[in-house]
KOLKOL-790651 format. One record per residue (C-alpha): residue in one letter; residue number from 1; x, y, z. Coordinates in steps of 0.1 Angstrom, whole numbers, plus 5000, padded with zeros to 4 digits. Layout:
% KOLKOL-790651
<rec resn="a" resi="NUM" px="X" py="Y" pz="Z"/>
...
% end
This chain:
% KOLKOL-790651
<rec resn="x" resi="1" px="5000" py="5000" pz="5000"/>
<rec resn="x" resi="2" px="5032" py="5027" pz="5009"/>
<rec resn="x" resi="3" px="5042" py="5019" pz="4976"/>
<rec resn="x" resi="4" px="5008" py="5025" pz="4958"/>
<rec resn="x" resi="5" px="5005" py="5058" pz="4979"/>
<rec resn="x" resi="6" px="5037" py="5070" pz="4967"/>
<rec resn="x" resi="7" px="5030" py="5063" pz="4930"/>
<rec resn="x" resi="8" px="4996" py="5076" pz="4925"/>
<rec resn="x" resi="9" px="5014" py="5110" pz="4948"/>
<rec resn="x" resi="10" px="5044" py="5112" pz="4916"/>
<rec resn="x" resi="11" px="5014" py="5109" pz="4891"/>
<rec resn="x" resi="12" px="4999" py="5136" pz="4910"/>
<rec resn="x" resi="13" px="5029" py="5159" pz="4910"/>
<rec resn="x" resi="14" px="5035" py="5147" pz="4874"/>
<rec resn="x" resi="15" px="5001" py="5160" pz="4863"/>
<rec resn="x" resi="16" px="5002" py="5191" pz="4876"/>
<rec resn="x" resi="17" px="5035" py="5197" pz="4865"/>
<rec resn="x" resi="18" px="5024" py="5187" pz="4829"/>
<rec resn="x" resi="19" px="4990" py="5213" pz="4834"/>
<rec resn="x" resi="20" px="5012" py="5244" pz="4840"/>
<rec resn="x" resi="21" px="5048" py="5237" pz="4823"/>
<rec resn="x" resi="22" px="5039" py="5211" pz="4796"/>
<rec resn="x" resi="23" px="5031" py="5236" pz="4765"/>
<rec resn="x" resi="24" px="5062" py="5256" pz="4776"/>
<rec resn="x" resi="25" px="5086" py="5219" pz="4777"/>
<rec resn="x" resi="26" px="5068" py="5213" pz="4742"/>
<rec resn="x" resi="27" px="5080" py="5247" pz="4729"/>
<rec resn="x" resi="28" px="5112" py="5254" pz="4747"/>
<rec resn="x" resi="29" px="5123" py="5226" pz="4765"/>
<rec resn="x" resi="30" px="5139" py="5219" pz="4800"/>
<rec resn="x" resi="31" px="5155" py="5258" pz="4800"/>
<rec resn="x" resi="32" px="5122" py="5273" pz="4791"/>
<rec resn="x" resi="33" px="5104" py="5254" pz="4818"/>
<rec resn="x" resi="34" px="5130" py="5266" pz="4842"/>
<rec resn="x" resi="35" px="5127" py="5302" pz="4832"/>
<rec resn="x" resi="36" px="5088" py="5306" pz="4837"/>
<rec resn="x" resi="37" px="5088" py="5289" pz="4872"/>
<rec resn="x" resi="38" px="5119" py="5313" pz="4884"/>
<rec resn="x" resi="39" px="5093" py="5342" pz="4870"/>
<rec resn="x" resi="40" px="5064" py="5329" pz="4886"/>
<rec resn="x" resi="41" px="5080" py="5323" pz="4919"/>
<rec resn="x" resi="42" px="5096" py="5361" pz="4912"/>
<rec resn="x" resi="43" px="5056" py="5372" pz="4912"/>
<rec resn="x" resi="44" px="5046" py="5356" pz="4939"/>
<rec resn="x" resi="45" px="5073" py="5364" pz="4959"/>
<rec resn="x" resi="46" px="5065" py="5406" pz="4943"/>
<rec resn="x" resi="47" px="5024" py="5396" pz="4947"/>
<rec resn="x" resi="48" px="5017" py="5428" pz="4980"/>
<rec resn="x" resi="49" px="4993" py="5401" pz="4998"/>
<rec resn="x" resi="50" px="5017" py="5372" pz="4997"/>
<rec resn="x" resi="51" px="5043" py="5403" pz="5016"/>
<rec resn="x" resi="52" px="5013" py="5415" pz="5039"/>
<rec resn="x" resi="53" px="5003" py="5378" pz="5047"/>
<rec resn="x" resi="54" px="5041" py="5369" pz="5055"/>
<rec resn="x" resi="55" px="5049" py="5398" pz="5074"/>
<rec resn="x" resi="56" px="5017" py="5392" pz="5095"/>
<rec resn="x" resi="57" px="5020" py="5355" pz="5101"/>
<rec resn="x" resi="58" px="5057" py="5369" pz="5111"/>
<rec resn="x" resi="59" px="5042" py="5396" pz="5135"/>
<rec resn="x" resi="60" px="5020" py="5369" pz="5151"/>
<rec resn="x" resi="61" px="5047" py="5348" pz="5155"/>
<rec resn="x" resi="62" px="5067" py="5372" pz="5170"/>
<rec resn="x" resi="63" px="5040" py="5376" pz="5197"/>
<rec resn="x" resi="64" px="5034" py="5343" pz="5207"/>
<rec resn="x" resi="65" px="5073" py="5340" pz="5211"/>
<rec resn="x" resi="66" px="5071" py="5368" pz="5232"/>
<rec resn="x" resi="67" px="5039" py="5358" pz="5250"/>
<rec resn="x" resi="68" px="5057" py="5324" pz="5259"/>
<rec resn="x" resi="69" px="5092" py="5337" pz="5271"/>
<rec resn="x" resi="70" px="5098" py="5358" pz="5301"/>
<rec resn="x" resi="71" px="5100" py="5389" pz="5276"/>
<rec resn="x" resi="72" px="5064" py="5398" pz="5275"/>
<rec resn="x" resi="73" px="5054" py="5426" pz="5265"/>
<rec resn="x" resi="74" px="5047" py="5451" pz="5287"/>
<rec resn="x" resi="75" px="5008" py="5467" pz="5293"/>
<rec resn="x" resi="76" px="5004" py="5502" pz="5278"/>
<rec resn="x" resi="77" px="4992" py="5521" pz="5304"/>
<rec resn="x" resi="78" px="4964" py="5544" pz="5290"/>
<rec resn="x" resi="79" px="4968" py="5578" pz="5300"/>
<rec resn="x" resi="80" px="4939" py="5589" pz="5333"/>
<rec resn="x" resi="81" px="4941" py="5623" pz="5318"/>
<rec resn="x" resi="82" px="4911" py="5624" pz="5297"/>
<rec resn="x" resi="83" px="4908" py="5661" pz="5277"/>
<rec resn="x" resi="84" px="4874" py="5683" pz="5278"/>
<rec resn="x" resi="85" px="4856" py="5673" pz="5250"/>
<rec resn="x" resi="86" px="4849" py="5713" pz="5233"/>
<rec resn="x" resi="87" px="4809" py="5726" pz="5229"/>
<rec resn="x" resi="88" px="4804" py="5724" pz="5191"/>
<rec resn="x" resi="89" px="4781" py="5744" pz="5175"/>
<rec resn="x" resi="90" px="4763" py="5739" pz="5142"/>
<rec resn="x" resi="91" px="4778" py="5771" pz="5115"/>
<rec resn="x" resi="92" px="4753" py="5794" pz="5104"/>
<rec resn="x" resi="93" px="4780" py="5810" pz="5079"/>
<rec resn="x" resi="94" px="4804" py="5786" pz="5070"/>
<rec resn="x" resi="95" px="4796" py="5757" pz="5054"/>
<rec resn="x" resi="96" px="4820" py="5737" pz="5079"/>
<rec resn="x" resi="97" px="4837" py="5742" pz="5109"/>
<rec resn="x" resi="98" px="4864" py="5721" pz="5128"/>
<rec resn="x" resi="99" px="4871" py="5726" pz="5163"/>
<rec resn="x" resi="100" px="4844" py="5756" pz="5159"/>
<rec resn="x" resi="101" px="4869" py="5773" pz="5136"/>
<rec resn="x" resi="102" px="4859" py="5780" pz="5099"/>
<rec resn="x" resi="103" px="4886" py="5791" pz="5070"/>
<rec resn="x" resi="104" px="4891" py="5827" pz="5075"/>
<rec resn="x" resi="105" px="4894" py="5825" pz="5111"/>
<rec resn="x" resi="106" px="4921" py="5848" pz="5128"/>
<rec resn="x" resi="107" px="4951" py="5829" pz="5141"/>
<rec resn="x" resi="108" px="4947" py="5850" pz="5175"/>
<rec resn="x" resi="109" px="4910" py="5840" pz="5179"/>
<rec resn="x" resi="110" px="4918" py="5803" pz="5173"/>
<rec resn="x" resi="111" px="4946" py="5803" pz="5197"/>
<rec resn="x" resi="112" px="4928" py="5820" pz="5227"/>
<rec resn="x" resi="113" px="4901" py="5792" pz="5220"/>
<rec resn="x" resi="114" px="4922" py="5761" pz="5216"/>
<rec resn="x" resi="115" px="4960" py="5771" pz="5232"/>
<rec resn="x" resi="116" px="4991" py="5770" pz="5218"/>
<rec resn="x" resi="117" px="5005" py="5747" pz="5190"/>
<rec resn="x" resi="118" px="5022" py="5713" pz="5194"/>
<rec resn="x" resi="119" px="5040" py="5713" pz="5159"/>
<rec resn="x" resi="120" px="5043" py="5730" pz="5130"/>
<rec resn="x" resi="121" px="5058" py="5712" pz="5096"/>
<rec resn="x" resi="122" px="5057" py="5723" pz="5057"/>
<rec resn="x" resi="123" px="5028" py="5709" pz="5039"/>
<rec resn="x" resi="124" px="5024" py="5710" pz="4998"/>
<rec resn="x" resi="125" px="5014" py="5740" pz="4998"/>
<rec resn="x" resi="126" px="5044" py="5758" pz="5012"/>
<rec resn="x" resi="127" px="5031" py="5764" pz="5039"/>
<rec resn="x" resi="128" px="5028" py="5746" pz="5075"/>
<rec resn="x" resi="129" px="5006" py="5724" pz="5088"/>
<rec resn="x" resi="130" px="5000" py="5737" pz="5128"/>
<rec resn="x" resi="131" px="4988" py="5711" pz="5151"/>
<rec resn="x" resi="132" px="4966" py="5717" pz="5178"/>
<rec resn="x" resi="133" px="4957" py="5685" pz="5203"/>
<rec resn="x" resi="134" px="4959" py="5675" pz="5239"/>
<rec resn="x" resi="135" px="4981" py="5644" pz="5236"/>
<rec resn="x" resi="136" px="4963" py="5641" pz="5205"/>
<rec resn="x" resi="137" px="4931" py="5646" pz="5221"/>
<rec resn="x" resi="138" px="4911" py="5672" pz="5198"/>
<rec resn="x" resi="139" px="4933" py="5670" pz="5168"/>
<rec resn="x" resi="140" px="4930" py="5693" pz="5142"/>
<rec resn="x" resi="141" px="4957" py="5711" pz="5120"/>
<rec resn="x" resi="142" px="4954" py="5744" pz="5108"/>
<rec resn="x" resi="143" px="4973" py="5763" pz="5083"/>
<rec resn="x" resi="144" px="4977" py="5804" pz="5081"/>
<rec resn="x" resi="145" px="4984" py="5830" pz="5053"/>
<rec resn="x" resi="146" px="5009" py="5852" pz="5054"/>
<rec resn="x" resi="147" px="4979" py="5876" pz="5080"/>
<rec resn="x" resi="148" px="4974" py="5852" pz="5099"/>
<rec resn="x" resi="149" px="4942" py="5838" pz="5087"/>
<rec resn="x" resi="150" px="4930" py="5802" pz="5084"/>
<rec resn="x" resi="151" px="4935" py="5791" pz="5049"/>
<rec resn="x" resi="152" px="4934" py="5750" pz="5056"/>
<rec resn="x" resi="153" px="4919" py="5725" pz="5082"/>
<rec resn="x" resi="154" px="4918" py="5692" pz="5093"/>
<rec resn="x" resi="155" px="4910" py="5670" pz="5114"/>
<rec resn="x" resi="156" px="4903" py="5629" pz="5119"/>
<rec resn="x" resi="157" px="4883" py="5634" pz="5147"/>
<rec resn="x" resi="158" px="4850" py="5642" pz="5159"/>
<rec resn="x" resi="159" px="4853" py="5680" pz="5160"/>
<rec resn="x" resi="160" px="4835" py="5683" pz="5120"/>
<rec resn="x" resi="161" px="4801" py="5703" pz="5123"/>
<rec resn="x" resi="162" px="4787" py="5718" pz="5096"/>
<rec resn="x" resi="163" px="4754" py="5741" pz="5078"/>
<rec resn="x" resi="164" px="4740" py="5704" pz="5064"/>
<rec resn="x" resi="165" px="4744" py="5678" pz="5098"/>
<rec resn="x" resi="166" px="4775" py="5665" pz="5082"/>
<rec resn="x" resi="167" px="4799" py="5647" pz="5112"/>
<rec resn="x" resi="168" px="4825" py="5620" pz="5116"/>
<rec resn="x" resi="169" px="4803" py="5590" pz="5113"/>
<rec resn="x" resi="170" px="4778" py="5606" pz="5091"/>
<rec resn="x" resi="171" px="4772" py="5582" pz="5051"/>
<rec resn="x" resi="172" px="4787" py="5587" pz="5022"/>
<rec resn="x" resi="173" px="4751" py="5583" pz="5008"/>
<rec resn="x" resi="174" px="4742" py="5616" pz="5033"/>
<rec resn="x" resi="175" px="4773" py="5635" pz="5022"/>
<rec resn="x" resi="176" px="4769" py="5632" pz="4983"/>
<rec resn="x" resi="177" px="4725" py="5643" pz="4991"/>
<rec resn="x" resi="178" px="4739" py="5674" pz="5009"/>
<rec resn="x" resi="179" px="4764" py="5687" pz="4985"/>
<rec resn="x" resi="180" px="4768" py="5692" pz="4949"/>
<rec resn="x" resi="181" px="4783" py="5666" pz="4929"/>
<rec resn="x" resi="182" px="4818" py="5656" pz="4936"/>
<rec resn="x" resi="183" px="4852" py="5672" pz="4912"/>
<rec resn="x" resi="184" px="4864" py="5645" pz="4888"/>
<rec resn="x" resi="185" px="4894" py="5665" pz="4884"/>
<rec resn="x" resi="186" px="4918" py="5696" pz="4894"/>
<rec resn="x" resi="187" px="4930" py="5718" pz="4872"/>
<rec resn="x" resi="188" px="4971" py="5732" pz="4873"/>
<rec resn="x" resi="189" px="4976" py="5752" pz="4844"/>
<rec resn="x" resi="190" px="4970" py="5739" pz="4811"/>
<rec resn="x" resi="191" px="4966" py="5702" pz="4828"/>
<rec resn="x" resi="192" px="4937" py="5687" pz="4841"/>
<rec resn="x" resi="193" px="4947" py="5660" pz="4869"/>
<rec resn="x" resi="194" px="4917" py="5635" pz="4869"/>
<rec resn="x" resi="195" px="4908" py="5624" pz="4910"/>
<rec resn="x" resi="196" px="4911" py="5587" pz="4909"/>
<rec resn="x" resi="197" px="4897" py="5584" pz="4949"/>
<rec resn="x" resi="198" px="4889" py="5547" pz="4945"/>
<rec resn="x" resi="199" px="4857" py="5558" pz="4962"/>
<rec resn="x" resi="200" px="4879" py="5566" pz="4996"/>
<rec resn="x" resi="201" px="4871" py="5602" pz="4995"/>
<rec resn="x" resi="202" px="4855" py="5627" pz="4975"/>
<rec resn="x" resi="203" px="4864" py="5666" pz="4968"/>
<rec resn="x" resi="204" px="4840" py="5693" pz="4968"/>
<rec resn="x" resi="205" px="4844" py="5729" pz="4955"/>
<rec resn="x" resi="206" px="4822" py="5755" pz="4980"/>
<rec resn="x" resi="207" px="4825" py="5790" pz="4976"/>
<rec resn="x" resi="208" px="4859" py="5790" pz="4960"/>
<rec resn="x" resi="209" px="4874" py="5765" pz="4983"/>
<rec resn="x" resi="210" px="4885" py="5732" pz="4981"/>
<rec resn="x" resi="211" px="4869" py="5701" pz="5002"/>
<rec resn="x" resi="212" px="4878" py="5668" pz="5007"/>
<rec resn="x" resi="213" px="4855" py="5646" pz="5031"/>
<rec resn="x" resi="214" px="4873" py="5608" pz="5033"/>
<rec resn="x" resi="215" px="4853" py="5574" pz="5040"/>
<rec resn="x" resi="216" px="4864" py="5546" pz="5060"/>
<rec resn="x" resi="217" px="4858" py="5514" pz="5039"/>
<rec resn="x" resi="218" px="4863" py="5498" pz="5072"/>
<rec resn="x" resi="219" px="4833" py="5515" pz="5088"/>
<rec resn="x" resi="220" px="4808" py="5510" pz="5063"/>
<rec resn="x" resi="221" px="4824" py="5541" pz="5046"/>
<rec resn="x" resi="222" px="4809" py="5564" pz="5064"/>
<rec resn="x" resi="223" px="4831" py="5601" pz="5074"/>
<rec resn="x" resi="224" px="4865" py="5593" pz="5094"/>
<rec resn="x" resi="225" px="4882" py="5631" pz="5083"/>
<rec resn="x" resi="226" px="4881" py="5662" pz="5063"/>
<rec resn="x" resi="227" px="4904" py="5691" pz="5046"/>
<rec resn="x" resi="228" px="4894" py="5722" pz="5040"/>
<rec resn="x" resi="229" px="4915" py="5744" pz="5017"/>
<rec resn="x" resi="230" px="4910" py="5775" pz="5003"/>
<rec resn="x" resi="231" px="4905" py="5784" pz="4968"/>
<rec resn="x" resi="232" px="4939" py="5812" pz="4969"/>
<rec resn="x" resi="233" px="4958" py="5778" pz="4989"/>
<rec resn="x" resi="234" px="4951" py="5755" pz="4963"/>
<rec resn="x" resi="235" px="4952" py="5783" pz="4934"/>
<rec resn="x" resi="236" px="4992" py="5791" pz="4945"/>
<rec resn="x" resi="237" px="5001" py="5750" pz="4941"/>
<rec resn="x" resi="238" px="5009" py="5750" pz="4905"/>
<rec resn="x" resi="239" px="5019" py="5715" pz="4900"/>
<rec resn="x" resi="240" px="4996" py="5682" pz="4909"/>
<rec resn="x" resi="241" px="5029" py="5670" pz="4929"/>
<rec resn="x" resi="242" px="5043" py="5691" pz="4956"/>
<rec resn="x" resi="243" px="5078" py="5710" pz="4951"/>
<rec resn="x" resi="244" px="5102" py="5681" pz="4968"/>
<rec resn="x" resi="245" px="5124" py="5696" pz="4994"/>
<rec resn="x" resi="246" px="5140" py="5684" pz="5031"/>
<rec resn="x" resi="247" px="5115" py="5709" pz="5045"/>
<rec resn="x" resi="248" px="5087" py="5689" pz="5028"/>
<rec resn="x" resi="249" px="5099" py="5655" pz="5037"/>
<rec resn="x" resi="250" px="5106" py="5662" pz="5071"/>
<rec resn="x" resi="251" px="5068" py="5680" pz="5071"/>
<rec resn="x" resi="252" px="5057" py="5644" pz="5058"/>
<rec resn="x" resi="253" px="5068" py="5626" pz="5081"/>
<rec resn="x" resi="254" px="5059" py="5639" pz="5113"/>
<rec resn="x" resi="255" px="5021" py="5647" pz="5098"/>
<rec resn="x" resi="256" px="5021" py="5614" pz="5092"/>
<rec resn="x" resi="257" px="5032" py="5602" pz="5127"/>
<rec resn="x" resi="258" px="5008" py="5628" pz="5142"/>
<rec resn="x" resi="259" px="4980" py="5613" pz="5120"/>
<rec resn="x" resi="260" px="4984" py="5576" pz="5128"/>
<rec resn="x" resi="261" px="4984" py="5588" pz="5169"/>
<rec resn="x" resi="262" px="4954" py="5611" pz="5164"/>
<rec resn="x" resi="263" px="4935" py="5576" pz="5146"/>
<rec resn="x" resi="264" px="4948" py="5555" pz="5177"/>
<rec resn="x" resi="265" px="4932" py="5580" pz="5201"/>
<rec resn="x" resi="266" px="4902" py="5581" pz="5189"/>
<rec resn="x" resi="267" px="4902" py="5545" pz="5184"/>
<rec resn="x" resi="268" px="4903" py="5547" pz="5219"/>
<rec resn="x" resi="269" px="4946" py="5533" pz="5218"/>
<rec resn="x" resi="270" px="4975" py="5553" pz="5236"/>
<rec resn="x" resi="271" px="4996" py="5571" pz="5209"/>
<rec resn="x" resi="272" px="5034" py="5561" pz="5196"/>
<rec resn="x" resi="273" px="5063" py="5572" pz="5205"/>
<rec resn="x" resi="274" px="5089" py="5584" pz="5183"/>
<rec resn="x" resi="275" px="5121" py="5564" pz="5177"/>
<rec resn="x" resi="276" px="5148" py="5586" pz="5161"/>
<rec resn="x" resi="277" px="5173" py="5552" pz="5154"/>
<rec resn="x" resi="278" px="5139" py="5537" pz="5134"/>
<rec resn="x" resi="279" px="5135" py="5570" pz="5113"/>
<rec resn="x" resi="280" px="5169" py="5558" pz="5094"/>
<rec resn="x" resi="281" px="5157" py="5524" pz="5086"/>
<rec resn="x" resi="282" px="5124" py="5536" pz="5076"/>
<rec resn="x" resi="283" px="5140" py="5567" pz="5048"/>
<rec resn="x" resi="284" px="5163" py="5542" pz="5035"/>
<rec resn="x" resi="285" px="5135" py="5519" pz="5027"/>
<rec resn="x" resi="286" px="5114" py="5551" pz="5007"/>
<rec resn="x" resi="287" px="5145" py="5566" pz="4993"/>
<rec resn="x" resi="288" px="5154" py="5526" pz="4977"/>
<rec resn="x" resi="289" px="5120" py="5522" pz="4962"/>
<rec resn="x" resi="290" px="5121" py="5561" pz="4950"/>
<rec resn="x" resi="291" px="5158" py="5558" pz="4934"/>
<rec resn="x" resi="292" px="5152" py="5524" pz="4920"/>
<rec resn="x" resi="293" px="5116" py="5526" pz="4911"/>
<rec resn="x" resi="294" px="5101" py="5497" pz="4929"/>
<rec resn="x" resi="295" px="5074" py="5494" pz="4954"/>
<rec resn="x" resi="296" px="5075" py="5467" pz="4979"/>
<rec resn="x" resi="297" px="5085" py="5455" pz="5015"/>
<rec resn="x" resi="298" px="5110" py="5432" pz="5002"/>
<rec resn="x" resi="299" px="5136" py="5454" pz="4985"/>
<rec resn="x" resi="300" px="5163" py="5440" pz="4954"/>
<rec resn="x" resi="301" px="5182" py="5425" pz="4975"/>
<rec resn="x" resi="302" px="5157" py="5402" pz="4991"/>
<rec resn="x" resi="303" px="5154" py="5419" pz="5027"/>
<rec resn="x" resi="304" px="5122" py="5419" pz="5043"/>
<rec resn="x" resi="305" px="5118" py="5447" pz="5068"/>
<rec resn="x" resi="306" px="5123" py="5428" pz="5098"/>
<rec resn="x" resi="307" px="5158" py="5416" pz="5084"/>
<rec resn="x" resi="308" px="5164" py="5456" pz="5076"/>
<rec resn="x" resi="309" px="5158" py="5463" pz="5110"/>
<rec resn="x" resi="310" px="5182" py="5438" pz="5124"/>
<rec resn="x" resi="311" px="5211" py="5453" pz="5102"/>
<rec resn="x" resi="312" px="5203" py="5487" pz="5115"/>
<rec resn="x" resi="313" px="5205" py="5473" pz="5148"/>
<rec resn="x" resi="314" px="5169" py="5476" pz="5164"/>
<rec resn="x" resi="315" px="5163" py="5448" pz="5186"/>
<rec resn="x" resi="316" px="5122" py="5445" pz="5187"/>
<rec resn="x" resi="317" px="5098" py="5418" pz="5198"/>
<rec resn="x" resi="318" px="5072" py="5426" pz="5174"/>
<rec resn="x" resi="319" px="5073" py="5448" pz="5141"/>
<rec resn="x" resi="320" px="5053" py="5462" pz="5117"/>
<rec resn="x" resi="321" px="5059" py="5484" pz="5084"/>
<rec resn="x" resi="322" px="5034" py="5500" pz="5062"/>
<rec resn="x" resi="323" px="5043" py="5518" pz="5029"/>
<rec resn="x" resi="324" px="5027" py="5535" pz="5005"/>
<rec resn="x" resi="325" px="5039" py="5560" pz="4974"/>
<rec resn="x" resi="326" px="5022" py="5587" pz="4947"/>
<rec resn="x" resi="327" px="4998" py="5602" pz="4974"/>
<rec resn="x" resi="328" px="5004" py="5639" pz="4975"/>
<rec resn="x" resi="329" px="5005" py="5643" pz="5011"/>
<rec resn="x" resi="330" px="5007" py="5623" pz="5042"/>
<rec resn="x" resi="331" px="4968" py="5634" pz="5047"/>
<rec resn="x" resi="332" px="4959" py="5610" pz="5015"/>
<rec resn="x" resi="333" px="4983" py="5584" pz="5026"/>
<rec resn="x" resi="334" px="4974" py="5577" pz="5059"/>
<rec resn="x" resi="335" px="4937" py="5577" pz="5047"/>
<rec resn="x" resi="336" px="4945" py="5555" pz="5022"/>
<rec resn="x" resi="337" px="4967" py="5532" pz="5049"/>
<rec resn="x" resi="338" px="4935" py="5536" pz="5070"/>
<rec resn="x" resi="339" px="4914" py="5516" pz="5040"/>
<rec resn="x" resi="340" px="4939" py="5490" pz="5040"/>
<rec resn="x" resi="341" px="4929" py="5461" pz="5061"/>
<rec resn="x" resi="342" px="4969" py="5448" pz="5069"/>
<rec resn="x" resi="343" px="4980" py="5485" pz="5073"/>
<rec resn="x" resi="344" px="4949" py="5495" pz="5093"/>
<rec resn="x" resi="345" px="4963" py="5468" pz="5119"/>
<rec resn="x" resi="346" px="4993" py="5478" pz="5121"/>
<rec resn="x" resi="347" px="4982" py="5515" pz="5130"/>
<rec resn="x" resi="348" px="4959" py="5503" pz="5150"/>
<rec resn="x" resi="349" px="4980" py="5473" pz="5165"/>
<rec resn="x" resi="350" px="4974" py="5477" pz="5207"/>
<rec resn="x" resi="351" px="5014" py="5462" pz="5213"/>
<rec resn="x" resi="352" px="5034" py="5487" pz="5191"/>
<rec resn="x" resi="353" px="5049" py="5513" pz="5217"/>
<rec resn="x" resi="354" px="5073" py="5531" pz="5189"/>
<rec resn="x" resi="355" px="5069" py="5544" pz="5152"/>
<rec resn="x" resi="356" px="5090" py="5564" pz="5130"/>
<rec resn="x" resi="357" px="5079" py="5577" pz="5094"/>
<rec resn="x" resi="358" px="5109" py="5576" pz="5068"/>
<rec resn="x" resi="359" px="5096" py="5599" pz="5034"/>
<rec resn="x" resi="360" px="5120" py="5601" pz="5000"/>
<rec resn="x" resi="361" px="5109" py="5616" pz="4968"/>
<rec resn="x" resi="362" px="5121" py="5600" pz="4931"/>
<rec resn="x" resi="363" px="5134" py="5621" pz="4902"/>
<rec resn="x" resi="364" px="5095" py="5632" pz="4894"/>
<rec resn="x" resi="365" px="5091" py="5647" pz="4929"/>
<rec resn="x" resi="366" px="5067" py="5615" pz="4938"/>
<rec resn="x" resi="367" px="5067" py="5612" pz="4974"/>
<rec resn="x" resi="368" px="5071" py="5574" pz="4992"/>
<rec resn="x" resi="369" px="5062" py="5571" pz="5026"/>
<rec resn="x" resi="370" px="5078" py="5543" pz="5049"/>
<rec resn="x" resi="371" px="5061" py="5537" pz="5088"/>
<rec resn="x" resi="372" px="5084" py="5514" pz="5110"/>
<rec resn="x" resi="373" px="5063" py="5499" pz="5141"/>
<rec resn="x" resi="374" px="5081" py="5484" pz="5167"/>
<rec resn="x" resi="375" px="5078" py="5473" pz="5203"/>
<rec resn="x" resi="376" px="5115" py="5465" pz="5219"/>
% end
């Protein structure tokens, strides 16, 4: 019976090998069989969810090891200090507010309401994002003209009001009855740049200004945030891409730290810390894929992230990395990490303790964003 077993098993093999590779062996022979496994097993090994599902059977392994040696993982302890949720009123003039603040706003009036700043970074504008929150409690961003006024907003948080009942939570459905029909593209000079949202967000022009409500696929796409930019903001961006500069990427890279802690507050999760050492490994990964035009977690030379890590010489437990590239800020990139399931778990992954954000631009000023999650 072993014997018959093993036979019928060859024939087995042997048929399936004839199904795939027998019209190539007919055409080519041996060589040409060879050649379109090796570029078969090179797309699979390419395919983004054979990387997410290897990385995340490594992250899970990586926490049972922990959860089964003395080095467990320590208990986040969530911060007692819960902030005063602000009175928000409904706008009789402006369509929306955040925070009770409207475009237009004086900076003066919006600091005597909300307090000082916790940040401020270069946006694609040219201008900086200012971030207001209490240990990213209230988030919002705000950006100012050169008097001072409100020319940009946002926020991933419930602080949206507005003139038609439109919150955090509200439908897409609601949104698109309320407003006038969503921009299917942006005009920069003599171009028009089409809006290819993949149904993740939509951009309205009201009164001269520009904005874009975003949907969480995750959440029965319903409102998770909203930007707000003016119509002499977006009118002074003459190029679909944003001017690449180490202002900018710096800019990018703490938004985009500041964003993923604002989405793990509110997801009721205590917020990252930075990690300097981490911020090296993660821009070498985006400047690789920018200079050698690729985009994956495994990079040319075969490294996963975990094994880029380890050569850098961060010692973790568990790890995590999410990438993305094209999106023209770290706004549309951590909304569009937020509508990825494997990237959404990372962010919002209760073990990580530390995250840095590594950003490179290519020759075409195309932004890639690398986030590095670990817990040591």
């Amino acid at each position: 019976m072993p014997k018959i077993r093993t036979i019928i098993f060859i024939l087995l093999i042997g048929w399936a090998f004839w199904h795939f590779y027998g019209e190539t062996f007919e055409q080519s022979g041996a060589s040409g069989v060879i050649n379109e496994m090796e570029s078969d097993v090179h797309k699979i090994k390419e395919n983004p969810a054979v990387i997410e599902t290897m990385e995340n059977i490594n992250s899970g392994i990586q926490t049972l090891i922990a959860s089964i040696t003395d080095k467990q993982i320590p208990e986040e302890k969530q911060s007692d200090t819960k902030a005063n949720k602000p009175k928000l009123e409904s706008p009789t003039e402006q369509p929306f507010t955040v925070h009770n603040v409207g475009l237009g706003t004086d900076r003066a009036e919006l600091e005597n309401q909300v307090g000082k700043p916790e940040r401020a970074t270069m946006n694609e504008y040219g201008v900086d994002w200012v971030t207001y929150h209490e240990n990213y409690q209230n988030f919002f961003m705000a950006a100012y003209n050169d008097q001072n006024q409100v020319v940009g907003l946002y926020t991933n948080q419930d602080l949206l009001r507005s003139k038609d009942n439109i919150k955090i939570g509200s439908t897409k459905e609601s949104v698109r009855n309320a407003l006038s029909e969503p921009l299917k593209s942006i005009k920069k000079g003599f171009i028009n740049y089409q809006i290819d949202s993949k149904n993740e967000y939509d951009v309205f022009q009201i009164n001269d200004n520009y904005v874009t409500i975003f949907y969480d696929k995750h959440e029965d796409n319903t409102v998770t945030a909203i930007q707000m930019i003016s119509g002499d903001l977006e009118a002074e961006k003459k190029a679909y891409l944003p001017e690449a500069s180490k202002e900018l990427k710096k800019g990018f890279e703490y938004q985009l730290f500041d964003l993923t802690n604002a989405a793990r507050v509110e997801h009721e999760l205590s917020p990252l810390n930075w990690d300097e050492h981490v911020r090296k490994t993660a821009r070498d990964h985006s400047l690789d894929m920018a200079e050698n035009n690729y985009f994956s977690h495994v990079n040319p030379d075969g490294q996963s992230p975990f094994e880029r890590m380890r050569e850098d010489g961060i010692g973790f437990q568990i790890a995590g990395e999410n990438i993305a590239a094209g999106q023209i800020s770290s706004i549309f990139a951590h909304e569009g990490l937020m509508n990825s399931l494997g990237h959404r778990e990372n962010i919002l992954k209760e073990e990580y303790r530390t995250l840095a954000v590594g950003v490179a631009f290519n020759k075409d000023s195309m932004p890639f964003y690398t986030e590095n999650f670990i817990t040591k």
